[in-house]
PLY file of the C-alpha trace (Angstrom):
ply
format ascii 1.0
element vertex 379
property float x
property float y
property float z
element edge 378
property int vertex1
property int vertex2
end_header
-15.95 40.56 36.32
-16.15 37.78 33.48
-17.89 40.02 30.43
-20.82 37.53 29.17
-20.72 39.02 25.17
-23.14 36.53 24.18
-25.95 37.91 26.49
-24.66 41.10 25.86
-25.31 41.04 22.26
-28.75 39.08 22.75
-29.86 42.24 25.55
-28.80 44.88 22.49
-30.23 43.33 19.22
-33.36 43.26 21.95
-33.69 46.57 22.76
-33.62 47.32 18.09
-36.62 46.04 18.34
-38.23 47.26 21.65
-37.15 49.30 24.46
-38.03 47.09 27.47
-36.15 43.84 27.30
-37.06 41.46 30.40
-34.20 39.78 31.65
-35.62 36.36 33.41
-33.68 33.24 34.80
-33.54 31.82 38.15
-31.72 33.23 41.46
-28.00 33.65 41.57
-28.08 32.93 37.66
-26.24 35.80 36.92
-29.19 38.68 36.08
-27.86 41.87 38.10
-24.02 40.64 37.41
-25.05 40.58 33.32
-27.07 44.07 33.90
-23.85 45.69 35.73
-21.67 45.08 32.55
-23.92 47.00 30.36
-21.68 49.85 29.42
-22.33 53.25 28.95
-22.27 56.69 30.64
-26.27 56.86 31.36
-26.78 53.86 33.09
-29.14 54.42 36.03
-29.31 51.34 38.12
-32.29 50.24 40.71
-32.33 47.48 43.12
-36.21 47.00 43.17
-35.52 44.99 46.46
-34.78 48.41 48.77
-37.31 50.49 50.22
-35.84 53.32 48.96
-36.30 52.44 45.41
-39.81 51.58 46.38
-40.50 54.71 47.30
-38.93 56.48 44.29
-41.21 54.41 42.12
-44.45 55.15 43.82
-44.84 57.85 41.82
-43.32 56.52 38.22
-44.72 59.42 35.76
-42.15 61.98 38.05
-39.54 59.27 37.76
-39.07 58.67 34.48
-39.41 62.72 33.42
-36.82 62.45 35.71
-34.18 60.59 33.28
-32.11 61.73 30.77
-32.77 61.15 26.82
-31.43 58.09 26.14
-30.68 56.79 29.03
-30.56 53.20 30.13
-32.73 52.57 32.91
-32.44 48.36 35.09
-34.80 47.93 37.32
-32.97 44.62 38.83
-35.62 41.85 40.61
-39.05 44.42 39.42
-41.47 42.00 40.64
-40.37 43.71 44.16
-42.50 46.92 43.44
-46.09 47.03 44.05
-47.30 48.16 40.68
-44.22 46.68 38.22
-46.55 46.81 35.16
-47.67 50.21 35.28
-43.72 51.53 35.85
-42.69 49.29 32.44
-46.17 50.18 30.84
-45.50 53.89 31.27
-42.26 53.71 30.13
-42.68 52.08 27.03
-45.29 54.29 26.36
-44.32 57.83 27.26
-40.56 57.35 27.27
-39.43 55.96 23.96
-36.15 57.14 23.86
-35.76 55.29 27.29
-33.69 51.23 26.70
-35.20 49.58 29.80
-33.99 46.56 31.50
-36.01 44.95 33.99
-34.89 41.38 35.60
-36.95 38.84 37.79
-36.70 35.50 38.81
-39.30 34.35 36.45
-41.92 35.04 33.61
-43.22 38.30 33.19
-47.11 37.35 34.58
-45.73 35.56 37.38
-47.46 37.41 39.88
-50.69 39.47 39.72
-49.04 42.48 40.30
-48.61 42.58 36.84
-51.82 43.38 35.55
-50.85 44.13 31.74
-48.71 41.92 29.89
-46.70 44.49 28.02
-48.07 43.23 24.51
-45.79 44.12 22.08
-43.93 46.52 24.37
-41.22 43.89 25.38
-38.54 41.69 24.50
-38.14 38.69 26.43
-33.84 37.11 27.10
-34.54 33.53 29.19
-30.74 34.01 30.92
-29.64 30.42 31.45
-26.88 28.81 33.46
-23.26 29.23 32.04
-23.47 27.75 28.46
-21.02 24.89 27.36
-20.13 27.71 24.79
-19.01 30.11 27.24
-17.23 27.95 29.62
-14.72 26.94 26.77
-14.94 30.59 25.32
-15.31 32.64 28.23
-14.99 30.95 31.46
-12.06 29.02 30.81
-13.83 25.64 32.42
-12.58 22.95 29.92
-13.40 20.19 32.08
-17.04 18.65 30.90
-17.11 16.58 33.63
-16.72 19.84 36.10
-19.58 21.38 34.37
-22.12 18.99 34.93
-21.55 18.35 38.48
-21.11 22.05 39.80
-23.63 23.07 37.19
-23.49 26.52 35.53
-24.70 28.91 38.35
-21.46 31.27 38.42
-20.40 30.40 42.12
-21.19 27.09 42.14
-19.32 26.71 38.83
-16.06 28.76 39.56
-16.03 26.85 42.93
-13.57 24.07 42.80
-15.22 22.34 45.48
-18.27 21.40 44.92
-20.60 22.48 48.17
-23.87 20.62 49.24
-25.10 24.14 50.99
-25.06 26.34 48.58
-27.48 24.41 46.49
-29.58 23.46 49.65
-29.78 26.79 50.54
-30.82 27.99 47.09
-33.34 25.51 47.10
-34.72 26.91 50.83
-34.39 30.34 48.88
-36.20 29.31 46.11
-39.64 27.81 47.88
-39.43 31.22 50.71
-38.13 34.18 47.76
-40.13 33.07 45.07
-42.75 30.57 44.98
-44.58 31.42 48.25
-44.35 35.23 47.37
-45.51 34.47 43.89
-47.74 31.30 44.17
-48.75 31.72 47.50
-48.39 27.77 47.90
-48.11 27.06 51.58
-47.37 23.67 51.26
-43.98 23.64 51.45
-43.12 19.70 52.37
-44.88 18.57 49.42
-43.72 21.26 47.00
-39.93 20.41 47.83
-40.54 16.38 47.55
-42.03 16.86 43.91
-39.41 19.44 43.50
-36.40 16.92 44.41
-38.20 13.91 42.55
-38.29 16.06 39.08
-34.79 16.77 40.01
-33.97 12.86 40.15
-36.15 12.56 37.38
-35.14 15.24 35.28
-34.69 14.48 31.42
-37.69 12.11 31.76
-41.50 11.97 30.51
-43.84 13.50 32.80
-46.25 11.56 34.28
-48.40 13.68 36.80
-50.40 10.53 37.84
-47.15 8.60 39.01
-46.23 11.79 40.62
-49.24 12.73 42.39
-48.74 9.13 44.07
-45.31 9.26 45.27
-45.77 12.81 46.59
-49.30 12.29 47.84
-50.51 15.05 46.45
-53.49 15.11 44.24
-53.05 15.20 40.64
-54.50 18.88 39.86
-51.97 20.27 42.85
-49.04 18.41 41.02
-49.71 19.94 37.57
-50.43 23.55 39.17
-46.74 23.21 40.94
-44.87 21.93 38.24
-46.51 24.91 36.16
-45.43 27.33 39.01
-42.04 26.14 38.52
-41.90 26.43 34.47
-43.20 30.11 35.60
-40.26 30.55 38.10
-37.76 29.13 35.23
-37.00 26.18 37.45
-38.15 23.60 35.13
-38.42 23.12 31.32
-41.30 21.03 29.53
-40.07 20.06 25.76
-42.92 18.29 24.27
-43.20 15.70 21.74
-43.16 16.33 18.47
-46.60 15.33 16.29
-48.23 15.76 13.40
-47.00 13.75 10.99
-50.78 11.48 11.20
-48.19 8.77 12.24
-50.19 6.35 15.42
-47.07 5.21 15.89
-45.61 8.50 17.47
-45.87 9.34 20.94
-47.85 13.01 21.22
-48.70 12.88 24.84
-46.26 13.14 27.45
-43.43 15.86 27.71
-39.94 15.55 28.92
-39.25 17.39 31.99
-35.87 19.02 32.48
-34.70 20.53 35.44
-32.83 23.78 35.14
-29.05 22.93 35.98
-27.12 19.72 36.21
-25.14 20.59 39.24
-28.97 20.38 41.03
-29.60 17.23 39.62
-26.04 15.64 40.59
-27.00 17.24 44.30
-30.28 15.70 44.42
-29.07 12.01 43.37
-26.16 12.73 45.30
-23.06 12.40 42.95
-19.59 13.47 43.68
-18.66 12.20 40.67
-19.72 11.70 37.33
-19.85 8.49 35.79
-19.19 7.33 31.82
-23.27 6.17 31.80
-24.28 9.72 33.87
-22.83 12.12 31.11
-25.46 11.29 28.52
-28.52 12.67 29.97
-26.59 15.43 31.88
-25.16 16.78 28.63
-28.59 16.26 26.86
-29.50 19.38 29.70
-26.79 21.64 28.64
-27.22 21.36 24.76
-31.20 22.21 25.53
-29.67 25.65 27.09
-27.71 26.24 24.05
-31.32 25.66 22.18
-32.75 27.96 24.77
-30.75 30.34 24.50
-31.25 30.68 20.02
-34.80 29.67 19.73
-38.40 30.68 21.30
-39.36 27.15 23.33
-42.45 26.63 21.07
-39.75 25.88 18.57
-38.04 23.07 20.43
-39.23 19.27 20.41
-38.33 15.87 20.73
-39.19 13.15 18.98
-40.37 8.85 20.09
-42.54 6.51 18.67
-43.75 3.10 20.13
-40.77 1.30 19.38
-38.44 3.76 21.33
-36.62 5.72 18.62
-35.88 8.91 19.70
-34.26 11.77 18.59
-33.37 13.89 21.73
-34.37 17.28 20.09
-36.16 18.79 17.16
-36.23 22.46 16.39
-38.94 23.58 14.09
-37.93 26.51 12.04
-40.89 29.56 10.73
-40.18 27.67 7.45
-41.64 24.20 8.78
-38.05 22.73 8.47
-37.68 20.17 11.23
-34.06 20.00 12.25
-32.81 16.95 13.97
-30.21 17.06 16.83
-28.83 14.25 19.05
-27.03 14.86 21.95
-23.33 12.17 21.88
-20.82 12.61 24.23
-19.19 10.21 22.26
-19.43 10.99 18.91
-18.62 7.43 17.72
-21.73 5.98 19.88
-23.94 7.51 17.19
-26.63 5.44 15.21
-28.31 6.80 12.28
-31.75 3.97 12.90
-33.85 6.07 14.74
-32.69 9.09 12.43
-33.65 7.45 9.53
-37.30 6.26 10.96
-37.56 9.89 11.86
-36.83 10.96 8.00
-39.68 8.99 6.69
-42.15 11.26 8.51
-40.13 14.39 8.52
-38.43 14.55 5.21
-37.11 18.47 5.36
-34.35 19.64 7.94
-31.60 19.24 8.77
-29.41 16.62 10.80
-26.99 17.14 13.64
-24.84 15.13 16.21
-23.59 17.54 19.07
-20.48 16.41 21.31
-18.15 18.15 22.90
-15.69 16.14 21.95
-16.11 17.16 17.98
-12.85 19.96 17.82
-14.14 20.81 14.43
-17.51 20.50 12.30
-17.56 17.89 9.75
-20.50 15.64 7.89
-20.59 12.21 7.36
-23.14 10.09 5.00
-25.46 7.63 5.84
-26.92 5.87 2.92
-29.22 9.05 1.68
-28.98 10.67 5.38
-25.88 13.63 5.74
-24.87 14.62 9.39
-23.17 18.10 10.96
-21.39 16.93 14.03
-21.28 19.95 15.85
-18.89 20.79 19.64
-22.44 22.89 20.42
-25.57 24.04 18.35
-24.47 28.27 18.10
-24.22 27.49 13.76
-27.49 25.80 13.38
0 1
1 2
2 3
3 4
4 5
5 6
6 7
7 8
8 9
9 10
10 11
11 12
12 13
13 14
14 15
15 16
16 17
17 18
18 19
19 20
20 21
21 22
22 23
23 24
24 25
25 26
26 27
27 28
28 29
29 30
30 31
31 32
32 33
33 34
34 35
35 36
36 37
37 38
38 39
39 40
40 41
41 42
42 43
43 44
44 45
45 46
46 47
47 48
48 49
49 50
50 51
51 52
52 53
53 54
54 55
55 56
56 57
57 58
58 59
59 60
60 61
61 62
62 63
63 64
64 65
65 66
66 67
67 68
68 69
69 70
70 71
71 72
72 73
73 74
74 75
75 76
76 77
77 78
78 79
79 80
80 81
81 82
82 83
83 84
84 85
85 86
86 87
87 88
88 89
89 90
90 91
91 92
92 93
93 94
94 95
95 96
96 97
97 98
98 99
99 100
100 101
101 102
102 103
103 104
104 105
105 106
106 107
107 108
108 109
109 110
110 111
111 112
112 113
113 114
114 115
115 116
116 117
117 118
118 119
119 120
120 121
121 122
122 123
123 124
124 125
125 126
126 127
127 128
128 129
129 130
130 131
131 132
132 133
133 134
134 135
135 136
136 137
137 138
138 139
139 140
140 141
141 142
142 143
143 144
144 145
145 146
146 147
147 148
148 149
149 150
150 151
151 152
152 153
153 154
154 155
155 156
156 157
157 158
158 159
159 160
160 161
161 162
162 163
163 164
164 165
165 166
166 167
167 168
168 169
169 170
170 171
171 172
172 173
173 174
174 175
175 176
176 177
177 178
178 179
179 180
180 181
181 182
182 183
183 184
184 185
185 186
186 187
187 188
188 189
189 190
190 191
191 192
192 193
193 194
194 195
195 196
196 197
197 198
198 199
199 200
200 201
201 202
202 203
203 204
204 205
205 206
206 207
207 208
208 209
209 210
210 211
211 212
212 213
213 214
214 215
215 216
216 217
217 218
218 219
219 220
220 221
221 222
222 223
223 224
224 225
225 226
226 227
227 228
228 229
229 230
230 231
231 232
232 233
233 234
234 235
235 236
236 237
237 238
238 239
239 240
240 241
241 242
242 243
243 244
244 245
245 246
246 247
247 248
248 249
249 250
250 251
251 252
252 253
253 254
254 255
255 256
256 257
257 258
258 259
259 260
260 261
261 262
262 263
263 264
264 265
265 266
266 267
267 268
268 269
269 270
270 271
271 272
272 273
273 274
274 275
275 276
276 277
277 278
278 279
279 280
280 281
281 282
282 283
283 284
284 285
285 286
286 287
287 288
288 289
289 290
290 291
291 292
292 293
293 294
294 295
295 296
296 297
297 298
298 299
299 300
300 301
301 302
302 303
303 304
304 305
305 306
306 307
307 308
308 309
309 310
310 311
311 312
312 313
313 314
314 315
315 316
316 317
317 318
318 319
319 320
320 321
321 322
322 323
323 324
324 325
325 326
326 327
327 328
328 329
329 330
330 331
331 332
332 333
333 334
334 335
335 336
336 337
337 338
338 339
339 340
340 341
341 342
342 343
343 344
344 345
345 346
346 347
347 348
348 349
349 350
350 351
351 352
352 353
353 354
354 355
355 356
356 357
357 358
358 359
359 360
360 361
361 362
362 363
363 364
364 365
365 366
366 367
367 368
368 369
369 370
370 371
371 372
372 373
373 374
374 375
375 376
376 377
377 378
């Protein structure tokens, strides 16, 4: 078992400031593997999916007088019980001492099972697909090109074939396991075809008209779906930055991301990578790295009508608006659209992230100084 320290750490500063942490990210992401390294001698362990446990939980005020002080209690894939906010609710309230883990395939109000939304009772860890971080660090995957066509699901990662059933299956597994027990959306033909076009599409703006057409579904059933699968952690919206008064910015239309590159090389069906592919598929794993050190309402990007763009912006609690642009090739950077940028956003930062920078350095241009950064863990 490959120990994950960066999670690890993220799950424990968690629980200093509350003792439920929830523990989201899609299936076969890695959830119960992460949960099983937790180490200690009081770790009680429950896979919400077996009846058993069920039954055990049906009466959750016996249970948890049940548990030792201290303990450390993971209730793996929660949404499974039939009252899952009044087992976390109880403990947070009655058992203190408890550290509580609970994972699920999505956001915490998912499903209506959860009646209470834990306010200020939780912690919530977003566990994304193997970072770029960890395969160099951790995983001993040194092979960019390998990453973003198996994608960072452990198995499909470690795999050195890359196999077209494992990621249709998990896509049959997805629509059956979690979106028509959560959603209850029955349409399953036209949920997979907007699925697989935001898959082809992914690191693009949004637009749910264009959608709605080639799906044939109507426009309101396109934006509840897509929001069913930002729920399920299947998709990511980064909107665009605004507010500098500028007309010239775009403010409407969000970029859609799908979750992991090795879907999105499935879907356009890639068994390779080529030079102009690795731009947009690394763009997806530096927005993990971002998703993994900052709350999403933090993260942007930035165009205006003439097409500048800087590929992300994080917005710090002290209204600093750091710039970061996403180079595989560190040479191919251009400071113009950087320096547009500036005019409206004079405080922050300015970063170029490539993984082929060994070490960080800064370079000048004119009155603009850039960090070029291998991934975005010192920003």
């Amino acid at each position: 078992m490959i120990e994950r320290k960066y999670w690890l750490r993220k799950i424990e500063q968690s629980w200093k400031k509350s003792s439920i942490v929830w523990l989201a990210g899609v299936r076969r992401v890695g959830k119960t593997t992460l949960a099983q390294m937790l180490s200690s001698q009081s770790v009680l362990y429950l896979n919400c999916d077996l009846p058993s446990v069920q039954r055990e939980l049906e009466d959750p005020e016996t249970f948890l007088n049940s548990i030792s002080r201290g303990a450390i209690v993971i209730f793996d894939e929660v949404h499974r019980l039939s009252d899952p906010s009044t087992v976390l609710k109880l403990a947070a309230d009655t058992r203190a001492d408890l550290r509580v883990l609970a994972t699920g395939s999505s956001t915490l109000l998912a499903t209506r099972k959860f009646r209470d939304s834990l306010t200020g009772r939780k912690r919530v860890i977003q566990l994304t697909p193997i970072l770029w971080s960890e395969c160099i660090s951790t995983f001993d995957v040194k092979d960019l090109d390998h990453r973003l066509l198996h994608g960072g699901l452990p198995q499909a990662l470690l795999s050195s074939v890359k196999e077209p059933e494992f990621f249709s299956e998990w896509i049959d597994s997805l629509y059956a396991r979690d979106i028509q027990e959560l959603f209850s959306i029955r349409n399953r033909v036209g949920f997979l075809s907007l699925l697989r076009i935001l898959l082809r599409q992914s690191g693009g703006q949004l637009d749910y008209t264009k959608l709605a057409r080639l799906t044939e579904l109507s426009r309101p059933t396109v934006k509840s779906y897509v929001e069913a699968l930002q729920v399920a952690c299947v998709v990511h919206l980064v909107p665009p930055l605004g507010g500098s008064s500028s007309p010239r910015e775009i403010v409407s239309r969000p970029k859609c991301y799908c979750f992991d590159t090795g879907f999105v090389t499935h879907e356009k069906g890639w068994d390779r990578v080529r030079v102009e592919d690795r731009g947009i598929l690394w763009e997806h794993l530096i927005l993990d790295l971002l998703m993994s050190q900052f709350r999403s309402e933090q993260v942007f990007y930035w165009r205006d009508k003439s097409n500048r763009e800087i590929d992300f912006v994080v917005r710090t609690q002290a209204n600093e608006y750091h710039a970061i642009e996403c180079k595989v090739e560190p040479d191919s950077f251009s400071s113009k659209s950087l320096a547009e940028f500036r005019t409206w956003y004079p405080s922050g930062r300015n970063f170029v992230v490539s993984p082929h920078t060994s070490r960080e350095f800064r370079r000048s241009y004119h009155d603009i100084t850039v960090t070029f950064l291998r991934d975005t863990t010192s920003i």
